[in-house]
C-alpha positions in Angstrom: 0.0 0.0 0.0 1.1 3.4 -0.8 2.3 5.6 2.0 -0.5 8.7 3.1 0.5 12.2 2.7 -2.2 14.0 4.7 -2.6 18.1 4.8 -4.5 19.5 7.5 -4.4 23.7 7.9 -7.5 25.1 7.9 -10.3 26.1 10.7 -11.3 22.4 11.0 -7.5 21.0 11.2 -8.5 18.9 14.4 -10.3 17.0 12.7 -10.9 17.0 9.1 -7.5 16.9 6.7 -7.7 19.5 4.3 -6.3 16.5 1.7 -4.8 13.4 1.8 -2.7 11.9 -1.1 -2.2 8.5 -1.7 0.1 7.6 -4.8 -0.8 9.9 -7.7 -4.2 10.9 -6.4 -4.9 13.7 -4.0 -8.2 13.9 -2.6 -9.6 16.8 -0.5 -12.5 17.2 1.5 -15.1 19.8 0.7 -14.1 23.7 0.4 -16.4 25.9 2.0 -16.5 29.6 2.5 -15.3 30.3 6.1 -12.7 32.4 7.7 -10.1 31.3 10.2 -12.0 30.7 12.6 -14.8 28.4 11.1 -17.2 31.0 10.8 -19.0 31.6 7.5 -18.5 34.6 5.4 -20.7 35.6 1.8 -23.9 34.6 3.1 -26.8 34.9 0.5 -23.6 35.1 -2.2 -23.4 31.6 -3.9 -20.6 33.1 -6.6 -18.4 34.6 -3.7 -18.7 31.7 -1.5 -17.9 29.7 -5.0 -14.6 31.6 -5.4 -13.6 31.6 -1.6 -13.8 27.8 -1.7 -12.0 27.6 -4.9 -9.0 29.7 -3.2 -9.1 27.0 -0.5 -8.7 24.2 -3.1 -5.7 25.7 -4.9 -4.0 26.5 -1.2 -4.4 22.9 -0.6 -2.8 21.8 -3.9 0.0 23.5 -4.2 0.6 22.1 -0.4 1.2 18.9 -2.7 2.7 20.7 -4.9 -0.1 20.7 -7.3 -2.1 22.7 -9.6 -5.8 23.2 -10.8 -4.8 22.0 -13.8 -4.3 18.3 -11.6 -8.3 18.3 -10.6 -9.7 15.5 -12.6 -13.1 14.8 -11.1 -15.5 17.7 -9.1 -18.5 17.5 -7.3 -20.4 20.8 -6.2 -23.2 20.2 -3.6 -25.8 23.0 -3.5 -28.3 24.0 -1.1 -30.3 25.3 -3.6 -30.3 24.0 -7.2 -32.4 27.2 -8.0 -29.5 29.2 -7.4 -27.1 28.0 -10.2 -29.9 26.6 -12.4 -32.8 29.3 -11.8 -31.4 31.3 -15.4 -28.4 32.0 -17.4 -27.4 34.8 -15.7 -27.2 32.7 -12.1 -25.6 29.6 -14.1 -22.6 32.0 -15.9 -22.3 33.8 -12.7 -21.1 30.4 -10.8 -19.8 28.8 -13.6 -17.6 31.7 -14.5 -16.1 31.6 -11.1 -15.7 28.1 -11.9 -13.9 29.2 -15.1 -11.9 32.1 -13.5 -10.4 29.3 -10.4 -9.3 26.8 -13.2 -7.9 29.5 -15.5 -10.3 29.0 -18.3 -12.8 26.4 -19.3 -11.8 23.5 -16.3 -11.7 19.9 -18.2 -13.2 17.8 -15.2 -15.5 15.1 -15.1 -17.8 17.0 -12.8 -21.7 16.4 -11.0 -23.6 18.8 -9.2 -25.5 17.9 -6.5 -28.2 19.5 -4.5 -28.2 18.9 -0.6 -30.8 19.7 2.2 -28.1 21.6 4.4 -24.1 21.5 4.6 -22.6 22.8 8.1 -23.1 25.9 8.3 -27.0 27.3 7.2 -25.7 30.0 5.5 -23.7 28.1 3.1 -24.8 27.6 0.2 -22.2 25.7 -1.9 -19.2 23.0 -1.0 -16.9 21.9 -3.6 -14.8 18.7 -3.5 -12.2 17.6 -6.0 -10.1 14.7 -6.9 -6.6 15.1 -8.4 -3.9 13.1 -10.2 -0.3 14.1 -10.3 
């Protein structure tokens, strides 16, 4: 078995890694939008909350020494489907964040999901990755 490389930094360090890679894979839990300290910031801003999580996701790679460009698989859960998928305005609005973390159009196998709750109430969005080096 191939030795585990875990990263573990942010607000919830004690216990949840950030990421743990195994081999060529890195996998990380799910970014939210939180400071420091745990507590949520953007409320009622999915796109905002969307980019602050996607800042969280690149910190965490290049902690492996990885890139964006290394994400292979994503999965966005959403507390409200309406939000991305209510018109074309809301869908470019997160997908262009989307666009904007990965440097352009982001070649992932990718599913969004919609969830009852994540755990905060005012979050809206989480976004976990997969990642091959």
């Amino acid at each position: 078995m191939a030795k585990k490389e875990v990263v573990a930094f942010g607000p919830f360090k004690d216990f949840i890694a950030d990421g743990v890679r195994v081999g060529d894979t890195i996998h990380l839990s799910g970014a939210v939008s939180v400071d420091e300290r745990g507590q949520t910031l953007h409320a009622g801003d999915i796109v905002k909350q969307a980019q602050h999580a996607y800042a969280h996701i690149a910190k965490v790679l290049e902690k492996f020494g990885a890139t964006m460009d290394d994400i292979t698989d994503e999965t966005l859960f959403v507390t409200d489907m309406s939000a991305i998928m209510g018109s074309k305005d809301k869908m470019g609005a997160v997908f262009g964040a989307r666009a904007e973390a990965y440097g352009g159009d982001p070649q992932v196998a990718q599913s969004l999901i919609e969830v009852a709750g994540l755990v905060s109430p005012e979050l809206m969005i989480e976004i976990k990755v997969v990642a091959h080096v």
